[in-house]
C-alpha positions in Angstrom: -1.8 -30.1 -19.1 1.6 -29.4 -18.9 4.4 -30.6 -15.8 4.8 -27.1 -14.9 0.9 -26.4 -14.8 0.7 -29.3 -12.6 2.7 -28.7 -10.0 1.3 -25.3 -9.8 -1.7 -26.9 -9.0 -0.2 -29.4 -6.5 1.6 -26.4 -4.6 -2.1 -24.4 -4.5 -3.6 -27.6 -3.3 -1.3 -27.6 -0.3 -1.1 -24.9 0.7 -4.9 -24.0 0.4 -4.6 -27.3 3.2 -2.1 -25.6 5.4 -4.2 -22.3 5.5 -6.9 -24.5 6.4 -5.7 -26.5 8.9 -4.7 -23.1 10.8 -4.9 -23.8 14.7 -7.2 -20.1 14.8 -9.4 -21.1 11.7 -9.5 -18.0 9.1 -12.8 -16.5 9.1 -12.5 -16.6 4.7 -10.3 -17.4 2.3 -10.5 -15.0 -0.9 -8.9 -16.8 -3.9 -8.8 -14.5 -7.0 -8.2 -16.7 -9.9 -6.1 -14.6 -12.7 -4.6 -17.3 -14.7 -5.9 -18.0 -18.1 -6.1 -21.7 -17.2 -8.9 -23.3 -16.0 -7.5 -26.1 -13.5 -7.3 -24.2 -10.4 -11.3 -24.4 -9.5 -11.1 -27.9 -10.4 -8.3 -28.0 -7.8 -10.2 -25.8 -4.9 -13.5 -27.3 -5.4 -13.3 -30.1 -3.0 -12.5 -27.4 -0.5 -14.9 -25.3 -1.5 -17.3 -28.0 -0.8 -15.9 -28.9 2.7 -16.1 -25.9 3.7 -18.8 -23.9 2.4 -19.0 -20.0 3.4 -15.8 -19.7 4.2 -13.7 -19.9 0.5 -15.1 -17.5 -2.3 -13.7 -18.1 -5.6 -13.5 -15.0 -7.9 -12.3 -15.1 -12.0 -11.1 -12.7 -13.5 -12.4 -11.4 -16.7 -9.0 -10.7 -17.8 -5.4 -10.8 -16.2 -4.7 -8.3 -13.8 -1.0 -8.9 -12.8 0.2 -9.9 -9.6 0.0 -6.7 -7.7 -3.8 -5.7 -9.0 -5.1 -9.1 -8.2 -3.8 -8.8 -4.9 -5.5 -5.6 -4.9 -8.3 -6.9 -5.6 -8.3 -9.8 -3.2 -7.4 -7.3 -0.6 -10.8 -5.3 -1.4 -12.9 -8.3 -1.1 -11.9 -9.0 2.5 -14.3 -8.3 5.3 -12.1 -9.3 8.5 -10.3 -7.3 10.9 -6.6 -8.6 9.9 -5.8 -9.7 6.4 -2.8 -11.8 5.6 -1.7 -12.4 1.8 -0.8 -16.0 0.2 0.8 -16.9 -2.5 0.4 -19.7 -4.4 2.7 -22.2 -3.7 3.9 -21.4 0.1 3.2 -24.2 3.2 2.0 -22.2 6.4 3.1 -23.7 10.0 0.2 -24.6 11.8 0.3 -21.3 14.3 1.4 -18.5 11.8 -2.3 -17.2 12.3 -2.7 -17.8 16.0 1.2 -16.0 16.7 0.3 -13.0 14.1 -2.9 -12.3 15.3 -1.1 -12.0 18.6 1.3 -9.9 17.8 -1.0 -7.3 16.9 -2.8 -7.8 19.8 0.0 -7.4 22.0 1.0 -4.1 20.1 -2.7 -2.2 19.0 -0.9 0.8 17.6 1.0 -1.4 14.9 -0.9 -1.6 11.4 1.0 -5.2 10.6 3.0 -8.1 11.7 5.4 -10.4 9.9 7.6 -13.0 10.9 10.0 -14.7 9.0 9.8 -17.7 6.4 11.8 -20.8 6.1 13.4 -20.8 2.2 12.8 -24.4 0.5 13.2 -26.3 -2.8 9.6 -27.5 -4.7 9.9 -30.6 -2.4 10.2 -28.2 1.0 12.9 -29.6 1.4 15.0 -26.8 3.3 18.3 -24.2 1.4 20.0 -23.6 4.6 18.6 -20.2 4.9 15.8 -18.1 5.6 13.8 -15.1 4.1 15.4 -12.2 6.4 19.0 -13.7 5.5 18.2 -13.0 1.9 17.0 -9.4 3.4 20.0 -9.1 5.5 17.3 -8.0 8.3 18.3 -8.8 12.1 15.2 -7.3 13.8 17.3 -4.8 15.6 17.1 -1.4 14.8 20.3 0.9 15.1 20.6 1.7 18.4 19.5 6.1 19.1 17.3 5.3 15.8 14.0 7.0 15.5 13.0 5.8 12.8 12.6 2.8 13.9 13.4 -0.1 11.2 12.0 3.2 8.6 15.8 3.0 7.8 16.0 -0.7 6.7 13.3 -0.8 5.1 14.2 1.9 2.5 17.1 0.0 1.4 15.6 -3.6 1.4 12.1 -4.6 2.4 11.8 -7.5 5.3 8.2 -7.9 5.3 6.6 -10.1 1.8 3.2 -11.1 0.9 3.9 -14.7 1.7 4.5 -13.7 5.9 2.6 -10.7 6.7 -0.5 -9.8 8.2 -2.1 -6.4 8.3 -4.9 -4.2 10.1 -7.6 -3.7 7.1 -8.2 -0.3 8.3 -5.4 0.8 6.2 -7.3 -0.5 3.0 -8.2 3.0 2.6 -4.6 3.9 2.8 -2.8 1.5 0.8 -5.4 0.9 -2.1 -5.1 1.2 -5.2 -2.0 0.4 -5.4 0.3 1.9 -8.3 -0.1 1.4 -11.6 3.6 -0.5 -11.4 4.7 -4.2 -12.0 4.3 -6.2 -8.9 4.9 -3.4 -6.3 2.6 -4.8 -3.7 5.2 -6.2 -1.3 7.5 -3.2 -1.5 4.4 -0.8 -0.8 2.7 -2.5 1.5 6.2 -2.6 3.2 6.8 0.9 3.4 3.3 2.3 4.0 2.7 0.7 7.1 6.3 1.2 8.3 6.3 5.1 7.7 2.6 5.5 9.1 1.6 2.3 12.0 4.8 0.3 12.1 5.3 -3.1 11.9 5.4 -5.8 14.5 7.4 -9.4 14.2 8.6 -12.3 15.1 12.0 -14.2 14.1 10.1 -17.5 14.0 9.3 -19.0 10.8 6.2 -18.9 10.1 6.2 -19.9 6.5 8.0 -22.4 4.1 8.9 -19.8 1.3 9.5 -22.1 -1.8 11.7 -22.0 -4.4 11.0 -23.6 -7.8 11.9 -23.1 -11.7 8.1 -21.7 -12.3 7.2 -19.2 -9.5 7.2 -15.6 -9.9 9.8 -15.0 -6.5 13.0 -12.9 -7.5 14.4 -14.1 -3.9 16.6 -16.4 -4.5 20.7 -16.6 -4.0 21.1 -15.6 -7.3 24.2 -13.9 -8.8 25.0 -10.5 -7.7 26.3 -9.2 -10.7 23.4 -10.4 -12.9 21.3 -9.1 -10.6 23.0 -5.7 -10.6 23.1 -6.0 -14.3 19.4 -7.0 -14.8 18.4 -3.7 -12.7 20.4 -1.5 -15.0 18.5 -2.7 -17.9 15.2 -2.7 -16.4 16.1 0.8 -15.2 14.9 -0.6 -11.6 15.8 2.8 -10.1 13.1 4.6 -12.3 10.9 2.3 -10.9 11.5 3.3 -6.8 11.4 6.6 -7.8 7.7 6.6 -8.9 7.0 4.3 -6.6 8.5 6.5 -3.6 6.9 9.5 -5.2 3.5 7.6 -5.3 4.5 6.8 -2.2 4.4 10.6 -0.7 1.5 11.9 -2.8 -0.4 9.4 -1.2 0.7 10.1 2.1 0.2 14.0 1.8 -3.4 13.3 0.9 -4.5 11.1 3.2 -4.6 13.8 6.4 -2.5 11.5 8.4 0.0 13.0 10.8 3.5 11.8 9.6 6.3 12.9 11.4 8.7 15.2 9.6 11.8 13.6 9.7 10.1 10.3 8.0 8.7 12.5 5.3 12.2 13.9 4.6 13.8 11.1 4.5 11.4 9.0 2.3 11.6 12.3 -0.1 15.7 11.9 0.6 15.3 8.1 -0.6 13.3 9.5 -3.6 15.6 12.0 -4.8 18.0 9.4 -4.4 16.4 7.3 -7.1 16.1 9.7 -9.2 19.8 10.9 -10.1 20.5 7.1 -10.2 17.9 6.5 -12.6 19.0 9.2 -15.0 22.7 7.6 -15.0 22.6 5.4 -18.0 24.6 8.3 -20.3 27.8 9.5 -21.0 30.4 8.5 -18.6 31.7 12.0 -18.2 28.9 13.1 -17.1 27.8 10.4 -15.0 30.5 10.7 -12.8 30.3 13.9 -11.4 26.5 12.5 -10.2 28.0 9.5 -9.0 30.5 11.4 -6.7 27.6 13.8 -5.5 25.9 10.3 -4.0 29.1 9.5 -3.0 29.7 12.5 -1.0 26.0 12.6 0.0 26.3 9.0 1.9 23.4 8.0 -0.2 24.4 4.9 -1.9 25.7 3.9 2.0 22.4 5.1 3.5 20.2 3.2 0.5 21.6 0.6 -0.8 24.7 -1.1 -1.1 27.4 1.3 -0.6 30.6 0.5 -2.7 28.8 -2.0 -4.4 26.5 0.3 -6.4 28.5 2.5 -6.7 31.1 0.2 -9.0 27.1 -0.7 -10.2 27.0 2.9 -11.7 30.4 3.9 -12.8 31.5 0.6 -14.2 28.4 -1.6 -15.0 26.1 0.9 -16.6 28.7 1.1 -19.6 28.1 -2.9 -20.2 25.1 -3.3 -19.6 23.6 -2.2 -23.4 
């Protein structure tokens, strides 16, 4: 067994303990295995023998990805309030307990987050938190009615690793889209545009950081970053995703307000002319200047930033 496999194991092992050791006990623990390896019942078998009827252990027959196993973990559930884990994260002792009444305090809400504590593979804490690497305050723009609709189509605040959600929006949000590890970012936006989200500032959850986990959160370089989205065409990918997004939405009967349709379908068409800029300079900058004069890389993203992202960048990035 290799160092990275066990420390992978270690992490599952403790945090499978913190979920357990909840002060409001969870009423099941759904672990869907999809690793090709074979140590992590070995790990959760002591558990599973401490605490029968509560943790059900599900292999897969073949790997699913992270966002269709989370799928189908979500579909196993049978509570009233489902919260995600990953597998290496260290819940505080209450993140249930203050979750669970969050949405009780607010019934109309479909989910609740709260923020996470970022920390190296020894928890040992990086000085910041999960909603600094959001750039999320928890205050909406003052005369806003969208609520935070309008933060979270430039950056998503709420993660699998510190939310919990109402599962009668299964029907809703599943399946999810046949894109690489979307979950978080649809999840996200679902609730948002349809319930809204509740949260707290506390932190909830120690969000770690190590060499082996699948987490693109870290501080890492901008430009790289920027560079790495170019190449993976990252822009294609929010503009199926936001179109998924809307199909789903006009199907489902529900009552969304107009102005949050448009401007989802606004954040949509948004993607799109960005992902069709890797081309000729000449012609990509008359679409640059239309987003320009649009507001849209202000209103979406990063303002100035992506906009040096797609005039400059795109012609290095091959």
């Amino acid at each position: 067994m290799s160092a990275q496999e066990i420390c992978r194991l270690f992490f599952l092992s403790t945090q499978l303990d913190s979920i357990i050791k909840q002060t409001v006990k969870p009423d099941e623990i759904i672990i869907c295995d999809d690793s090709e390896k074979t140590g992590t019942f070995r790990e959760i078998e002591p558990f599973i023998e401490q605490y029968p009827g509560i943790i059900q252990y599900y292999r897969n027959d073949s790997t699913l990805g992270v966002s269709k196993n989370f799928e189908k973990a979500i579909s196993l559930t049978s509570g009233d309030i489902i919260f995600l884990s990953d597998q290496d994260d260290v819940w505080h002792r209450n993140k249930i307990c203050r979750l669970v009444s969050l949405l009780n305090a607010s019934p109309s809400c479909g989910g609740a987050f709260c923020n996470s504590e970022v920390v190296d593979h020894e928890l040992k804490p990086l000085g910041y938190t999960h909603w600094d690497l959001r750039g999320f305050s928890g205050n909406p723009p003052e005369s806003n009615h969208y609520g935070n609709l309008d933060f979270f189509v430039k950056r998503i605040p709420a993660a699998g690793h510190n939310m919990a959600f109402r599962s009668r929006l299964k029907d809703l949000i599943l399946p999810f889209p046949e894109l690489e590890e979307c979950h978080d970012t649809w999840l996200g936006l679902m609730i948002e545009a349809t319930e809204r989200w509740s949260f707290t500032s506390e932190c909830l959850t120690q969000f770690r950081q190590h060499g082996s986990n699948l987490s693109k959160a870290g501080k890492s370089n901008q430009l790289q970053q920027a560079l790495d989205s170019i190449r993976q065409n990252r822009c294609a990918w929010n503009a199926r995703l936001y179109s998924e997004l809307l199909e789903r939405l006009s199907s489902a009967g529900r009552n969304i307000d107009k102005n949050v349709f448009n401007l989802l379908c606004d954040r949509r068409d948004h993607c799109k002319i960005r992902s069709e800029m890797n081309c000729n300079i000449f012609k990509r900058i008359p679409m640059v200047c239309k987003e320009i004069s649009n507001k849209r890389y202000f209103k979406y993203g990063r303002g100035w930033k992506n906009v040096c992202q797609d005039l400059i960048l795109r012609s290095f990035s091959h």
